[in-house]
VEXLOSE-969283 format. One line per 10 residues: their letters; for each residue x, y, z of C-alpha. Coordinates in Angstrom, 3 decimals, padded with zeros to 6 digits. Example, Ala and Ser with C-alpha at 12.3 -4.5 7.8 and 13.67 -1.06 7.14 Angstrom:
BEGIN
as	012.300 -004.500 007.800  013.670 -001.060 007.140
***
This chain:
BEGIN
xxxxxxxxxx	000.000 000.000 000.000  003.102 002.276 000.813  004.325 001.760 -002.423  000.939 002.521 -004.164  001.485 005.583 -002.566  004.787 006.618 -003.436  004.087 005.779 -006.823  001.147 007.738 -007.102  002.720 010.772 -005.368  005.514 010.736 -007.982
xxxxxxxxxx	003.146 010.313 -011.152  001.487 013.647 -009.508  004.768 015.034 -009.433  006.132 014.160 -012.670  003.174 015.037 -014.707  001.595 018.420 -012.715  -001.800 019.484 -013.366  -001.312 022.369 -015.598  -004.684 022.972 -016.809  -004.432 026.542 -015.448
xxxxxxxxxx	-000.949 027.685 -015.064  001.170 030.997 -013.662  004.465 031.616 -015.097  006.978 033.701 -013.056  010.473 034.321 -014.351  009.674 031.849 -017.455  008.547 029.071 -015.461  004.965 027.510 -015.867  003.605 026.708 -012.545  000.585 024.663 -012.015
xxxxxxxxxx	-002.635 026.136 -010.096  -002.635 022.725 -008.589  -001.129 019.836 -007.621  -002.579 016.323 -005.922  000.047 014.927 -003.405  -000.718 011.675 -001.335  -004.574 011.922 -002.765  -004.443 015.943 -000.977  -005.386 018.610 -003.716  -002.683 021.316 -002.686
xxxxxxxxxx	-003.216 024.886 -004.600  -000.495 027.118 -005.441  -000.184 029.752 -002.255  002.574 031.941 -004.188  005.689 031.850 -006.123  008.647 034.222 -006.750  011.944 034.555 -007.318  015.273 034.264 -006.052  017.696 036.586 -006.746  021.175 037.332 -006.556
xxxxxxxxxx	023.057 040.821 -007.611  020.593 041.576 -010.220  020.474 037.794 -011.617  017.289 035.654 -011.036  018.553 032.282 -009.785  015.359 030.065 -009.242  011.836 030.243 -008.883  010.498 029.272 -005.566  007.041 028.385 -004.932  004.387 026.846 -002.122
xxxxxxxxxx	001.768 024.601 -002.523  -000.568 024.023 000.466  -004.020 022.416 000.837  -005.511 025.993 003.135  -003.972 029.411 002.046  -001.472 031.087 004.281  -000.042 033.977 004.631  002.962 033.182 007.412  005.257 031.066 008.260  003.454 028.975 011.533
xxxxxxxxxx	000.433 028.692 009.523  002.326 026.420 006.507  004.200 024.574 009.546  000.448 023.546 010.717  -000.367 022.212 007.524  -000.586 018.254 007.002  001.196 018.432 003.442  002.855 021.517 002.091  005.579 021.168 -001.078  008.233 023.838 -002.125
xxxxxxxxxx	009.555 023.746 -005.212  012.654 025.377 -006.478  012.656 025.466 -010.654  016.222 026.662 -011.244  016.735 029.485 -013.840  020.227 030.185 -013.930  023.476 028.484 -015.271  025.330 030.255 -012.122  023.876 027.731 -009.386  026.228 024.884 -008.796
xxxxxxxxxx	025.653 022.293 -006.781  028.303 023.591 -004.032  026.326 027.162 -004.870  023.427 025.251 -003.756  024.658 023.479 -000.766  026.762 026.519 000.700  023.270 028.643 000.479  020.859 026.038 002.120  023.749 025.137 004.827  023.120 028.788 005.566
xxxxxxxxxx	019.707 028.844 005.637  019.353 026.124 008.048  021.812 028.282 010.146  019.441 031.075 009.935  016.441 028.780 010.189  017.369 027.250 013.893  019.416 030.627 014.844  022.726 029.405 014.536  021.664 026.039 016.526  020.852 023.197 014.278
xxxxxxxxxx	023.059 020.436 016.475  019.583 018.991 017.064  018.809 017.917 013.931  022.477 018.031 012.047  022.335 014.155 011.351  019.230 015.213 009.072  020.656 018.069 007.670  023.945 015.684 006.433  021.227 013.681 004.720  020.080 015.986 003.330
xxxxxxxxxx	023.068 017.785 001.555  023.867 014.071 000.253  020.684 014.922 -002.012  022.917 018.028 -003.951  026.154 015.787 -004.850  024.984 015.514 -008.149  025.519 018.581 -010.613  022.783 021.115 -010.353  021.682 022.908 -013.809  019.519 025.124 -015.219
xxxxxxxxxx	016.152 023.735 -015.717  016.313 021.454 -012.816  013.539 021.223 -010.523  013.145 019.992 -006.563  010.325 019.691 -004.584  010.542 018.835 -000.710  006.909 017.236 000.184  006.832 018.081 003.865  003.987 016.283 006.016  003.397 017.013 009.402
xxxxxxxxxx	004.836 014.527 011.876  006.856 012.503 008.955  009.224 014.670 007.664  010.546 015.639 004.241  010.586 013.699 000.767  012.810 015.287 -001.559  012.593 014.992 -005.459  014.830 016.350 -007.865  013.122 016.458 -011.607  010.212 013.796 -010.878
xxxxxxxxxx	012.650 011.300 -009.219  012.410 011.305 -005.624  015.782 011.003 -003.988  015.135 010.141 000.330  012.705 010.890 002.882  014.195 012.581 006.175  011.459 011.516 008.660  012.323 014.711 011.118  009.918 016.753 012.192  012.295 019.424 013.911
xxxxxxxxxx	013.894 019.098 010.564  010.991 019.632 008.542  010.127 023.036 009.937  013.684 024.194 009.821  013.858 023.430 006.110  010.290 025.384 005.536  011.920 028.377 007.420  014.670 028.731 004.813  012.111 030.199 002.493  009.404 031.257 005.210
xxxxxxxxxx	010.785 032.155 008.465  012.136 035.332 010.169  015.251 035.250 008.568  014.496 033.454 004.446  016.779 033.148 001.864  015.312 036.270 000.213  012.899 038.320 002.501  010.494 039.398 -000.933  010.432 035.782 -002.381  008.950 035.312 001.156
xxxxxx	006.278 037.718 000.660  005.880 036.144 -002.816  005.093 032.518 -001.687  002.769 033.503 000.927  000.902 035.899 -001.323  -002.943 034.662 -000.766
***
């Protein structure tokens, strides 16, 4: 049954409902998605950027709108999704900025849940490129499974984890304070 699942959440996730779509920075983002038999609407999406250079789009999915941080923690099933624009994101680009975001995530004190956080950067040893998408499904109480274009890669069952890596993007101190705004538009 587990694996019904899992195979079902990754047709969803390979093959998007784009019926009605919003495109930000060039990329098409479906109105909807259905994750683990959850319809989950797009919240908001934006951009990353980096002197002047737009490095990914970055956009949340939840089943209720929300406009802050504690309410997409509270959520069963959220997903972010980062659709990579630009050529200049490697993958130690990539791992040196979400090291840092877990460090501003947990306020400089992610010992707790470093074993998870090493798991996780195992996900980025692979060359990151321009087109490239991931998408962390984060449920409640189960952690964080992580895709990179359609394939999924682990599952970090952490819950401490979970709402660290959702503050990269949505907490006090995100990667990019308006792509924050952006993503929790509605």
């Amino acid at each position: 049954m587990k694996r019904l699942s899992i195979i079902a959440l990754t047709a969803a996730l390979v093959l998007p409902q784009m019926a009605e779509a919003k495109t930000v920075s060039g990329v098409e983002l479906a109105d909807n998605m259905m994750i683990a038999e959850q319809q989950l609407a797009l919240n908001g999406a934006g951009v990353r950027s980096k002197f002047f250079m737009d490095l990914y789009v970055g956009s949340l999915y939840l089943a209720t709108p929300a406009t802050n941080v504690d309410a997409v923690i509270a959520q069963p099933i959220s997903v972010i999704r980062l659709n990579i624009t630009s050529g200049m994101i490697t993958a130690d680009k990539m791992t040196d900025a979400i090291v840092e975001g877990f460090d501003a995530a947990t306020n400089g004190d992610s010992a707790s849940i470093q074993s998870s956080i090493d798991a996780f950067m195992g996900l980025f040893n692979e060359e990151v490129s321009k087109g490239d998408q991931f998408t962390f499904v984060t449920h409640k109480d189960a952690g964080v499974t992580s895709f990179k274009n359609g394939q999924e890669q682990a599952t970090i069952a952490n819950e401490a984890f979970r709402q660290a890596l959702i503050k990269i993007w949505l907490g006090d101190e995100p990667a990019q304070k308006s792509l924050r705004k952006n993503m929790l538009a509605k």
